[in-house]
N, C-alpha and C positions, 0 to 999 in steps of 0.2 A: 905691570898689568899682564895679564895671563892672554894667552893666543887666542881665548874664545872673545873674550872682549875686547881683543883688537882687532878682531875679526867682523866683531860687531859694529863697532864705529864705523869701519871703513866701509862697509856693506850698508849702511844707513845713510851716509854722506852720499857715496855714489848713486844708489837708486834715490836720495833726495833730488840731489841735481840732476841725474838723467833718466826719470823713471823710464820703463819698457812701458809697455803696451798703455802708454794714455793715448785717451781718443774713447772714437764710436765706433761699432761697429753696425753695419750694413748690414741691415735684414737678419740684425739678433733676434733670438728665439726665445732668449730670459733676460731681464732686467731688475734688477732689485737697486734699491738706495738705504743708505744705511746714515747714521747720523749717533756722532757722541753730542750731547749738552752738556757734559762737563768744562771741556775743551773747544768747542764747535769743528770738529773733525767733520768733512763730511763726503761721504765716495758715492757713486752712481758705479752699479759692475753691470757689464754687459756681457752674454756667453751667447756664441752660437754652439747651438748640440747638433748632432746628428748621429742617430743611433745609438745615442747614449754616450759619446765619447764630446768631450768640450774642443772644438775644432778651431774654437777661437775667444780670447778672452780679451776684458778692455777695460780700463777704469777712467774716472774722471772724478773730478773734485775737487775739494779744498780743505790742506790740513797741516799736520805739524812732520815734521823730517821721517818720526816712526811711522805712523798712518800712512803717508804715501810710501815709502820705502816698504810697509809691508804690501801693501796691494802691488806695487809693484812686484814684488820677489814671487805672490804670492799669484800672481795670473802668468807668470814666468813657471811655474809651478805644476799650475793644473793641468795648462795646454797641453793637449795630445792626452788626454788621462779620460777613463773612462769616469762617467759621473759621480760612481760610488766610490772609486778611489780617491777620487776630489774630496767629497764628504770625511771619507775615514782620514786624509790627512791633513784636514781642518780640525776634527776632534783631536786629531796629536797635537797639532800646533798649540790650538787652545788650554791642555793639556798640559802642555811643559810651559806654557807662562802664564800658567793659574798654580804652577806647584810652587812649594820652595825652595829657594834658591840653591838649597844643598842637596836636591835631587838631581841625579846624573842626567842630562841630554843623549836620549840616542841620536846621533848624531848620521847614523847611515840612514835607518830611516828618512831621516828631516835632509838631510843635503847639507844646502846652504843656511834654508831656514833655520838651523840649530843656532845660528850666527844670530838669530833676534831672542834667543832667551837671554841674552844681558838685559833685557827689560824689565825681567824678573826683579833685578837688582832697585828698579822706580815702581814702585806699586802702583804711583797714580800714572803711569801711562799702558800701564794691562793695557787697559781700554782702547788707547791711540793703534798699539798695536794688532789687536785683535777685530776693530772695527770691518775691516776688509773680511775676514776670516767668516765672521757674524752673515754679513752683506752675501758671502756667497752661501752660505746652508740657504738663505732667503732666496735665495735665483735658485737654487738645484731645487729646492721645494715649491720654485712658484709662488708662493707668496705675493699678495697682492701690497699689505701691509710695509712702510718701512720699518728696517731694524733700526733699535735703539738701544745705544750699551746703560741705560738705563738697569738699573737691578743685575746687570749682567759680571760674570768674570768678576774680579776682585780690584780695588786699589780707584 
């Protein structure tokens, strides 16, 4: 098995078992809920802003080992980040587990994140993983609506 996708396992298992930031938070500012029907994946993100900068981020929900494991990794991620760099590196994410698997991972970019493009490797769980990802473009734009990976992403 190659370091990235031992890298991945291990980093899926752990934020399964221990995700970071589950919970609510107090006197957030955006709220979006997100929902796959393929799978029933499904996360509640919570972000307090101020001033443009996500000063606190939170998930909750119900889903399978990658889904939770990404919103975990993935509010692990944005904290302390100003909103549009949120955005821009949700569209990366998205990005490298919509491409093909024999596309190179920038991996300084993404961090740790690089560590969930072995999902690439399962098409039908694009979705599980990117659910969180969807959920928060929906809270940085306000959105009233939930996302649904419906039509969305690949697999």
């Amino acid at each position: 098995m190659s370091e990235l996708s031992d890298l991945y396992q291990e980093l899926i298992l752990d934020h399964n078992r221990s995700p970071r930031n589950r919970g609510a938070i107090e006197n957030a500012t955006r709220t979006a809920s997100g929902f796959n029907p393929l799978c029933g994946d499904r996360v509640v993100l919570q972000l307090k802003i101020e001033d443009d900068q996500i000063v606190d981020a939170k998930f909750d929900g119900c889903g399978c080992a990658i889904s939770t494991a990404s919103a975990s990794m993935m509010t692990d991620a944005i904290r302390g980040h100003a909103c549009k760099d949120a955005s821009t590196l949700s569209e990366a994410f998205r990005a490298v587990l919509t491409s093909d698997s024999d596309v190179e991972v920038d991996t300084e970019s993404l961090g740790k994140l690089a560590a969930l493009a072995g999902v690439r490797a399962y098409p039908t769980r694009v979705k599980c993983a990117t659910l969180a990802w969807r959920t928060l473009e929906a809270a940085l734009q306000d959105a009233d609506e939930p996302v649904t990976t419906e039509g969305a992403d690949h697999g």
